[in-house]
N, C-alpha and C positions, 0 to 999 in steps of 0.2 A: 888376161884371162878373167872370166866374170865368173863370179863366187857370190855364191847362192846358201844363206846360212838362215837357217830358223833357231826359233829358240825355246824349251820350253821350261816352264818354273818349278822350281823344287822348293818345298814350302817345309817350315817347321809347325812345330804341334801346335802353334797359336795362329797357324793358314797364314805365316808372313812368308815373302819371300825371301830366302836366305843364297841363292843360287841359281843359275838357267845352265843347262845343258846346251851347249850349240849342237846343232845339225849341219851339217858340209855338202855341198854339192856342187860343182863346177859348169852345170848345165842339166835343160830339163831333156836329152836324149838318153841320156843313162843315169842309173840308180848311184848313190853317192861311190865314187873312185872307189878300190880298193891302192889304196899309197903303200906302193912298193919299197917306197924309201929313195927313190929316185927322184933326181934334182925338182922336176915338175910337179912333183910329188909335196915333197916338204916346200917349196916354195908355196903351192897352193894353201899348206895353212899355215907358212909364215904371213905370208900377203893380207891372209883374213884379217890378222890380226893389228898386221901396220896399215892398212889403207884406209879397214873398216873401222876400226876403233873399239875398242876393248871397253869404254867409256858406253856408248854407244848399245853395244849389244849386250852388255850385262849391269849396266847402272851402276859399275863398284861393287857390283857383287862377285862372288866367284864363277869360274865357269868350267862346267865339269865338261870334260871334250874325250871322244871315244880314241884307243890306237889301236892300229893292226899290233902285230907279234913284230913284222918287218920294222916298223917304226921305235918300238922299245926294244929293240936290239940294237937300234942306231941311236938311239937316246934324243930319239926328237923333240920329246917333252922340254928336255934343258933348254931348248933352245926360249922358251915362253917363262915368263915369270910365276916364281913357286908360289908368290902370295896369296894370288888371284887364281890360278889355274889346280882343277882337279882330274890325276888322272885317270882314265877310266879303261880299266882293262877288259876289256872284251872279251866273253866265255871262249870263242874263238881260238884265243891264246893257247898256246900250250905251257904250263908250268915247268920248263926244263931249266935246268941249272944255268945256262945263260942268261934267260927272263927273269929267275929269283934276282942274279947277281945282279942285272941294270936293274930291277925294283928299286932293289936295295939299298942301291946308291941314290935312286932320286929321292927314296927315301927321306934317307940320311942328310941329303940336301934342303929339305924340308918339304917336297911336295907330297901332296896328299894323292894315297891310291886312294881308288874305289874299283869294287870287281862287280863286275857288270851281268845281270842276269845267273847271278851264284847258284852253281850246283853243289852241294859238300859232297866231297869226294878225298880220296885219302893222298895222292898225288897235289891237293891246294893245301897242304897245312902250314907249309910255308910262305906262301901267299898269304894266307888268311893272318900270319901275324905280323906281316907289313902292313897290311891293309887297314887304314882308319873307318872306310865305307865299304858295307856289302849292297849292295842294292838287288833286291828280290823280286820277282815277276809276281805282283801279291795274286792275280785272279788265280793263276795257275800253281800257287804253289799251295799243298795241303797245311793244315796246320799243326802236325805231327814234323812234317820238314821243316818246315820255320820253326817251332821248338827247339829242334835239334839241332841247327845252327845256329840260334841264337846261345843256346848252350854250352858253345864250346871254349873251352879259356884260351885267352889269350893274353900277350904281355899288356897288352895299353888296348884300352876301353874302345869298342867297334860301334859305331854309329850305323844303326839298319834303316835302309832306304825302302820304301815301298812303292815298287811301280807299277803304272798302268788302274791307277787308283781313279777311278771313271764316276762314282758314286758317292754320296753322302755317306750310307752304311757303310761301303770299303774302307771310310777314311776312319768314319768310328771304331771297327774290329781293328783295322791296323795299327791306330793309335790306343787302343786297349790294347794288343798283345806284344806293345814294348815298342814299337817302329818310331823313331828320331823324326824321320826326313820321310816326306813325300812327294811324287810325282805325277801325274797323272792331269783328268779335266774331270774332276768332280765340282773345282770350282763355277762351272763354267755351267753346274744343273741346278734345276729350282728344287730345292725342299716343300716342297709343295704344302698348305697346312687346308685344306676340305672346310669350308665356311667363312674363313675369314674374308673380310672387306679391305680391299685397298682401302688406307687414310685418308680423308678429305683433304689433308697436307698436300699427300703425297696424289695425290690425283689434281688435286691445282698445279703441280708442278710439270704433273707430264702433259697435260694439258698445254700450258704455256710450251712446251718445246714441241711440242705436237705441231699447235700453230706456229711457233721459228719454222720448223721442217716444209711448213705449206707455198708451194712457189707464191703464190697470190695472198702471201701475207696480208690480214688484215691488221692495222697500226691499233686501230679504236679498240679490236678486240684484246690487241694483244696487252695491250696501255692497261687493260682493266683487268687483267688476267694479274700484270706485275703487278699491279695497287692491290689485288687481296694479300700479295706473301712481303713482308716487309724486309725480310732475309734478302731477298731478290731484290726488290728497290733499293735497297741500301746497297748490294754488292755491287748493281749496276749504277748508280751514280757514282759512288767512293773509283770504278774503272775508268767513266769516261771526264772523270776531273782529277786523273793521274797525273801525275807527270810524261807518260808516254804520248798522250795527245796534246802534249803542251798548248793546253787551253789560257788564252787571255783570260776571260769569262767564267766562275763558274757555271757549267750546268746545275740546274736547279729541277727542272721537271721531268718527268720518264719520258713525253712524248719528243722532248727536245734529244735527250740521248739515244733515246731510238733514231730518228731523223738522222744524228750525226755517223750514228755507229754505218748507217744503213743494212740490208737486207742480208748480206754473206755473212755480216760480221758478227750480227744479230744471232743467226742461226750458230753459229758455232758458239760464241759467250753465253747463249741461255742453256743449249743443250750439256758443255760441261757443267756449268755452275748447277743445273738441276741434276744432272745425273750425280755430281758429286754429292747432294743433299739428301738422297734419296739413297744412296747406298752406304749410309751411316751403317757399320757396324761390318760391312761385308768384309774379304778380304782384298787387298789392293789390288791385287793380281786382275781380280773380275771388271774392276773401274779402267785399270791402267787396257787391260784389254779391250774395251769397248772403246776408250780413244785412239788404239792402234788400229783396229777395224774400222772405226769410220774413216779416222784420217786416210789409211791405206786404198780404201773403197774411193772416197775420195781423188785423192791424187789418180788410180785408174780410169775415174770417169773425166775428169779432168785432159789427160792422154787422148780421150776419145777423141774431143775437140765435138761432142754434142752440147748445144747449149742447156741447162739448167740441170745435166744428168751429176757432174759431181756433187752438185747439193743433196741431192734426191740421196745419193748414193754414202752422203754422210752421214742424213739419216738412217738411214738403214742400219752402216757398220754398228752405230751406235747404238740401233733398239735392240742391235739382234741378241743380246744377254739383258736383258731387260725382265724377261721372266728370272731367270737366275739371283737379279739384283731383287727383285720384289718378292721372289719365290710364290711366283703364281703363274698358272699359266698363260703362254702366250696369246691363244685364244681370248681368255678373257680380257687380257690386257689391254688387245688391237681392238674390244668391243667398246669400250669405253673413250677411245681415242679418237682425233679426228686426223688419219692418215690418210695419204691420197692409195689408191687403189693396186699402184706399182710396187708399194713399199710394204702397205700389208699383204699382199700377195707372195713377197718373197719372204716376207718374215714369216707366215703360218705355211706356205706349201713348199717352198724355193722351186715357185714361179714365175713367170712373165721376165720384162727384159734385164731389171736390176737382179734380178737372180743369181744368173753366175759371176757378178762380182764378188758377192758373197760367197758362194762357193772358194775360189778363187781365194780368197783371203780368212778362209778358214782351213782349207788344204796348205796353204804355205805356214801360215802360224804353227801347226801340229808339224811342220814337219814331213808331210803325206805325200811324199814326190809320186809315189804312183798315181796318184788324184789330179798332181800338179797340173800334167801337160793338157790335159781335157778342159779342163777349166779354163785353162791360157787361152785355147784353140777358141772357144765361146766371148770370149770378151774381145777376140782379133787385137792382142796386144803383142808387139815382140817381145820376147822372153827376156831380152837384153835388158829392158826398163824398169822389170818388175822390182829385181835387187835393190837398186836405188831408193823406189818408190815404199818399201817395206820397210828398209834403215830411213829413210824419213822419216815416218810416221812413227819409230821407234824413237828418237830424237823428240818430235814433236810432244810426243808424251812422257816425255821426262823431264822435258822444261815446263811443262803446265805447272800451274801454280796451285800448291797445296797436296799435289802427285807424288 
């Protein structure tokens, strides 16, 4: 059975990631199962967990994972380790005296509830003093209800989640009126600030990865792009006189490392090493993400078996938070750069042919299975390879160095 998981981060009030939610889906013809508790039921998210690796899709973080009513009446949870795993009850649930009592015992076992999309209601009071996490739907909840709930005593301290936090503002009102944990893609927007100037730093640096991104890389140009930023000459000699290239010889000059790295390798070692220099200060979530999207972009274009489209296509996943990382707009960003025409195209319109890669690998990240199948359809990829190609590039980005 192929098992199709996304993931999204839940961040504390300093924007670190402290957690990801998995998302479940067993295939892109229907909406995630509803798991009856039935063998192929629980096998589906036992499986998830022993095939795909728990390492893998949460980095050692915890992971908060949703359950029917069917499932926590069969006490599916136990079956997953209480360290690492949170459980997430689903408004769904109905609070009867069989659901308190298995709570209670996973409880008591150690694992952490969380109730999912909370309504207060007089019927959860006993939930709500199991419960370590409430997570709140912040657009939609007034702030007269979130008061009220936050208000209410309970034996041991309740840690309030804020979801579906899309914005800057969202995340600031949330974390003023008391919210712990957040969830949402506000990381993933630019704070936009009207006047300011990209850094001549920071504009040598996109520049240099602008030109890795160019099929028709120039060496001469590129060679003198590394000689203004010294950060760069030096990370890139101290790489290609590692140990991993067990050189006789040291390299001593950028045109000779260039030369050895060559062209694929080229693009991928400038573009993290610049995108990580340039996103000083951000949160990890938005770096770690733009190497899951290129790489994932990547490996699809790759799939294709067109010639030069996976590179094309790395660039992209990579620029595509680019505004977010600079907090400027995209527009302005692609005006100063020198991109080929397919790549700006999809990054300002999500046009032309790199386009629904992107798409593609933005609807799976979120989670967006209704989005999923369209996208698929567009890029002519079997649905079967995507899974693989996704826990790759989540892999790949967790081994990067300095990640």
């Amino acid at each position: 059975m192929e098992t199709f998981v996304a993931r999204q981060p839940i961040f504390n009030q300093k924007k670190q990631i402290v957690a990801f939610e998995l998302l479940f889906r067993n295939g892109m013809n229907n909406a995630m199962p509803e798991m009856d508790g039935d063998i192929a039921s629980t096998q589906l998210l036992a499986n998830s967990f022993l095939d795909i690796g728990m390492d893998t899709l949460t980095e050692g973080k915890k992971a908060f994972i949703n359950f029917t009513e069917n499932l926590l009446l069969q006490k599916i949870p136990l079956m997953l380790p209480s360290q690492s795993t949170v459980i997430e009850v689903l408004e769904t649930v109905k609070p009867s005296e069989q659901i308190i009592s298995a709570c209670r015992e996973m409880a008591d076992k150690g694992y952490v509830l969380a109730l999912d999309d909370f309504v207060h209601a007089p019927e959860w009071a006993d939930m709500m003093q199991l419960a370590r996490i409430i997570k709140l739907d912040f657009p939609t909840s007034s702030e007269d209800k979130i008061r009220e709930i936050m208000a209410v005593k309970t034996a041991k301290p309740i840690l309030f989640l804020a979801e579906k936090v899309e914005t800057h503002e969202e995340f600031s009102k949330a974390l003023a009126m008391g919210f712990s944990l957040f969830q949402g893609y506000f990381f993933c927007r630019p704070e936009i600030i009207r006047g300011r100037k990209i850094e001549g730093q920071t504009l040598n640096l996109l520049q240099i990865s602008a030109e890795a991104a160019n099929p028709d890389m120039d060496f001469d140009r590129m060679e003198a792009l590394i000689h203004r930023d010294v950060g760069i000459a030096y990370t890139l000699l101290r790489y290609i006189n590692s140990a991993f290239f067990k050189r006789i010889r040291e390299i001593t000059s950028i045109r000779q490392a260039l030369v050895l790295l060559g062209t694929d390798e080229i693009r991928r070692f400038i573009t993290i090493i610049t995108f990580t220099k340039v996103s000083t200060g951000k949160p990890e979530a938005l770096l770690k993400a733009s190497c899951i999207r290129g790489k994932f972009c990547e490996r699809m274009g790759a799939a294709t078996q067109q010639p030069g489209l996976a590179n094309s296509l790395f660039t992209l996943g990579m620029f595509s938070l680019l505004d977010a990382i600079l907090d400027e707009s995209m527009e302005t960003i692609i005006a100063q750069l020198s991109l080929s025409r397919d790549i700006a195209r999809a990054l300002l319109y999500r046009e032309g042919p790199l386009a629904p890669f992107l798409n593609l690998a933005i609807a799976y990240e979120k989670g967006d299975w209704a989005m999923v199948p369209a996208a698929l359809s567009d890029v002519s990829l079997p649905e079967t390879q995507v899974p693989g190609m996704y826990l790759e590039a989540c892999e790949w980005s967790r081994n990067l160095p300095g990640l």
